[in-house]
C-alpha positions as CSV (number, residue, x, y, z in Angstrom):
1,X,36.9,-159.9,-49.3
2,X,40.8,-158.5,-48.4
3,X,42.0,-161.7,-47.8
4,X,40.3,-163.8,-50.3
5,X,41.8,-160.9,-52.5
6,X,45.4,-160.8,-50.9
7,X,45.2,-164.5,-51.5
8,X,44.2,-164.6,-54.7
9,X,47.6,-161.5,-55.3
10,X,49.5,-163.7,-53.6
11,X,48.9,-167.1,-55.0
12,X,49.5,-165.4,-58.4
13,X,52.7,-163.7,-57.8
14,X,54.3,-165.9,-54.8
15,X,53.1,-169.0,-55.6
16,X,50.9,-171.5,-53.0
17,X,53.5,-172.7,-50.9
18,X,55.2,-169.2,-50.4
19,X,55.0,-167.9,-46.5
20,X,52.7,-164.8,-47.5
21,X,50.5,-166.9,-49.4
22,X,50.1,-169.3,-46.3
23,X,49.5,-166.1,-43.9
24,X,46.7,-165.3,-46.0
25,X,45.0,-168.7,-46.5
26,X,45.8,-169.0,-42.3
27,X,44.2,-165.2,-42.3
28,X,41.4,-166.3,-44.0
29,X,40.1,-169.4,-42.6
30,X,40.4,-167.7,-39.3
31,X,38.2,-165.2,-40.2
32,X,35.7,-168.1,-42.0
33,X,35.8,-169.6,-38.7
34,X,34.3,-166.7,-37.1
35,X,31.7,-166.2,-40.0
36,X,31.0,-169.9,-38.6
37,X,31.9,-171.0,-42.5
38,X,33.6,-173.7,-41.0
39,X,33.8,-176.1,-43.8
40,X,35.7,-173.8,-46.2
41,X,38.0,-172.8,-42.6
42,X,38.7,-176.6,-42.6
43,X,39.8,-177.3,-46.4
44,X,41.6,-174.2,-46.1
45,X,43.9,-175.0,-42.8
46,X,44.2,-178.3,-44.6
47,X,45.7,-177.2,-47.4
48,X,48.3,-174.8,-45.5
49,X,49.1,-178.0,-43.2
50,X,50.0,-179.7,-46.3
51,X,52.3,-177.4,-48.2
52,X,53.9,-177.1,-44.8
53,X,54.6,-180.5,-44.4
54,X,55.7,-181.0,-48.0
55,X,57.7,-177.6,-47.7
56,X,58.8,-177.8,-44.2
57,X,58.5,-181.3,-42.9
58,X,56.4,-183.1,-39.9
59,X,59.0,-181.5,-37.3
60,X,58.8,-177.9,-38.3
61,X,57.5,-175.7,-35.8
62,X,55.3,-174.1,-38.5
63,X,53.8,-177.5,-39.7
64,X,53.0,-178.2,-35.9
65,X,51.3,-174.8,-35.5
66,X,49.4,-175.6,-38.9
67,X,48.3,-179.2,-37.6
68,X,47.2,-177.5,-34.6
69,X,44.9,-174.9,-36.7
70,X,43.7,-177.8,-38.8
71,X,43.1,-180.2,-35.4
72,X,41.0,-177.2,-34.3
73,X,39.2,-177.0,-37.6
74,X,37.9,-180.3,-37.6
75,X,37.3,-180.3,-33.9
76,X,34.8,-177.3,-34.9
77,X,33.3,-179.6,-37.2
78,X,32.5,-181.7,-34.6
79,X,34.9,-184.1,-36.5
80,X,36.5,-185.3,-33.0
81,X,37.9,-188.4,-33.8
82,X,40.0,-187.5,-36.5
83,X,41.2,-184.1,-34.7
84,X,42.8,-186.2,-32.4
85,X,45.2,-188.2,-33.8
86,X,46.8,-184.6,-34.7
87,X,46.2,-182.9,-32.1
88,X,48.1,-185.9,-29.9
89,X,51.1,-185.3,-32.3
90,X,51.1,-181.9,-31.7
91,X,51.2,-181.9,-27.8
92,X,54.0,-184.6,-28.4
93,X,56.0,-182.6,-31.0
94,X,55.5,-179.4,-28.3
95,X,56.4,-181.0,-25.3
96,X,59.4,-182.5,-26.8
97,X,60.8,-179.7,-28.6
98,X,59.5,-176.2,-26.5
99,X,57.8,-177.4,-23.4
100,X,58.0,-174.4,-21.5
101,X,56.5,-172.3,-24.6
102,X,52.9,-171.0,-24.3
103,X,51.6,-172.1,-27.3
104,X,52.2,-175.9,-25.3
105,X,50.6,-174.8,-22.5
106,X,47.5,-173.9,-25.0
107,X,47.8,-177.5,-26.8
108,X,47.6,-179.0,-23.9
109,X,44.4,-177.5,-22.7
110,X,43.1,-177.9,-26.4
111,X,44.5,-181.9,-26.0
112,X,42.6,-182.1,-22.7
113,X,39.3,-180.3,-23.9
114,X,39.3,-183.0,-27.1
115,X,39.1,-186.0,-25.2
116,X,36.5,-184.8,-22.6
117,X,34.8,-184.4,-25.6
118,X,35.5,-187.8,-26.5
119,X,34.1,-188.7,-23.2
120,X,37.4,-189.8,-22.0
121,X,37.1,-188.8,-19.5
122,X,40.2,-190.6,-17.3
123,X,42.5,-188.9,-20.0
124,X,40.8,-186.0,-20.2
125,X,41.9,-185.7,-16.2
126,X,45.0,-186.7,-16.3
127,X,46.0,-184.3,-19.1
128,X,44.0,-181.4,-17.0
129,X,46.9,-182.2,-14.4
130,X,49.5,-182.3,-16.6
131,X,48.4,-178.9,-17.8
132,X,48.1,-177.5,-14.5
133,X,51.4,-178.3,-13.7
134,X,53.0,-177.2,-16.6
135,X,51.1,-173.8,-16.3
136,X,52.4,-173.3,-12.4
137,X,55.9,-174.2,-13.8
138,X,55.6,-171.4,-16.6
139,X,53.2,-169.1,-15.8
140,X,53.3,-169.4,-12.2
141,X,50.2,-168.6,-10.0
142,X,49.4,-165.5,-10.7
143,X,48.9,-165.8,-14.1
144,X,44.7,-166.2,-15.3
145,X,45.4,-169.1,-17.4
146,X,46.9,-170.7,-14.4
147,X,44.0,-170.1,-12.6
148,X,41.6,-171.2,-15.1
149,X,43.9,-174.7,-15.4
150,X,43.5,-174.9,-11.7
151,X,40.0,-174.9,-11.9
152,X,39.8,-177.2,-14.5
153,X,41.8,-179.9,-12.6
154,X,39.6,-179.5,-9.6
155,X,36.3,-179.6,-11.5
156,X,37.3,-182.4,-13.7
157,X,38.7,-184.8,-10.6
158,X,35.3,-183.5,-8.9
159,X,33.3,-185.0,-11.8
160,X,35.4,-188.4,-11.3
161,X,33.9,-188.4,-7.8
162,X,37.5,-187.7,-6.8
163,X,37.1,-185.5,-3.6
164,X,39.7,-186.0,-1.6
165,X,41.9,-185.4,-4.6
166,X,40.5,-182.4,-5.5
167,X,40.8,-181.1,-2.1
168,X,44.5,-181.8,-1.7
169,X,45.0,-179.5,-5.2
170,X,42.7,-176.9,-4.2
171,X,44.4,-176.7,-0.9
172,X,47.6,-176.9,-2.4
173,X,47.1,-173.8,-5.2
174,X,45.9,-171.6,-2.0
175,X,48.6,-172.0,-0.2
176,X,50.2,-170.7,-3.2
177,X,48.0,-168.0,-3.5
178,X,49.1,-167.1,-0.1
């Protein structure tokens, strides 16, 4: 009721495209998310990603974080197919422009999560390696979202009836470890 109230303040005195308004739409369909209201989450990331690209332009890092919201959106939707033709651009826009930033590291893993949903499941691998080595570069070892991209790797080049591969990684990140 706050933010559909701060939103409704906002969209009044700011106008729709202003930053404050789009913190509270963004504050808002996070929150319908989680009330598993998912539809209105989805129209309403929409709508922020398209202010921001008419506001901001395709390259802005705030239009990329609002495709990535919206990719996630429809990917709770079950609405796969068309979450990944943004979230691709997204990982591409990332990697290009802040590749060592966190927030690539978690596009990546989103990226990689969509198309093993997709059951693509080659990609899916491929991008779980990519991930993994982008976390060790970043994160290094240590860190739990490392870890959890290690496992990842290993389990999805297990499922490809890749042993021997997943061997040399896991033998690889304990000697790491070490």
């Amino acid at each position: 009721a706050l933010y559909r109230r701060m939103l409704e303040v906002c969209r009044r005195t700011r106008g729709e495209a202003a930053d404050l308004t789009l913190l509270a739409m963004n504050g808002l369909a996070a929150i319908l998310g989680r009330l598993n209201k998912l539809d209105e989450a989805a129209t309403l990331q929409r709508r922020i990603l398209d202010i921001r690209r008419r506001t901001k332009g395709p390259e802005d890092r705030q239009t990329v974080v609002a495709m990535h919201n919206h990719a996630l959106a429809l990917m709770n939707l079950g609405r796969l197919k068309e979450a990944e033709p943004l979230l691709q651009e997204v990982v591409q826009a990332e990697i290009k422009n802040h590749p060592d930033h966190p927030s690539t590291l978690n596009s990546m893993m989103n990226y990689r999560s969509l198309l093993g949903q997709l059951g693509r499941d080659e990609e899916a691998a491929a991008w779980a390696r990519r991930s993994m080595e982008a976390h060790l570069r970043v994160l290094k070892f240590q860190h739990p979202r490392t870890q959890q991209a290690i496992l990842l790797v290993t389990q999805r080049t297990g499922d490809s009836k890749k042993d021997e591969e997943a061997l040399r990684i896991t033998d690889r990140m304990l000697e790491q470890g070490r």
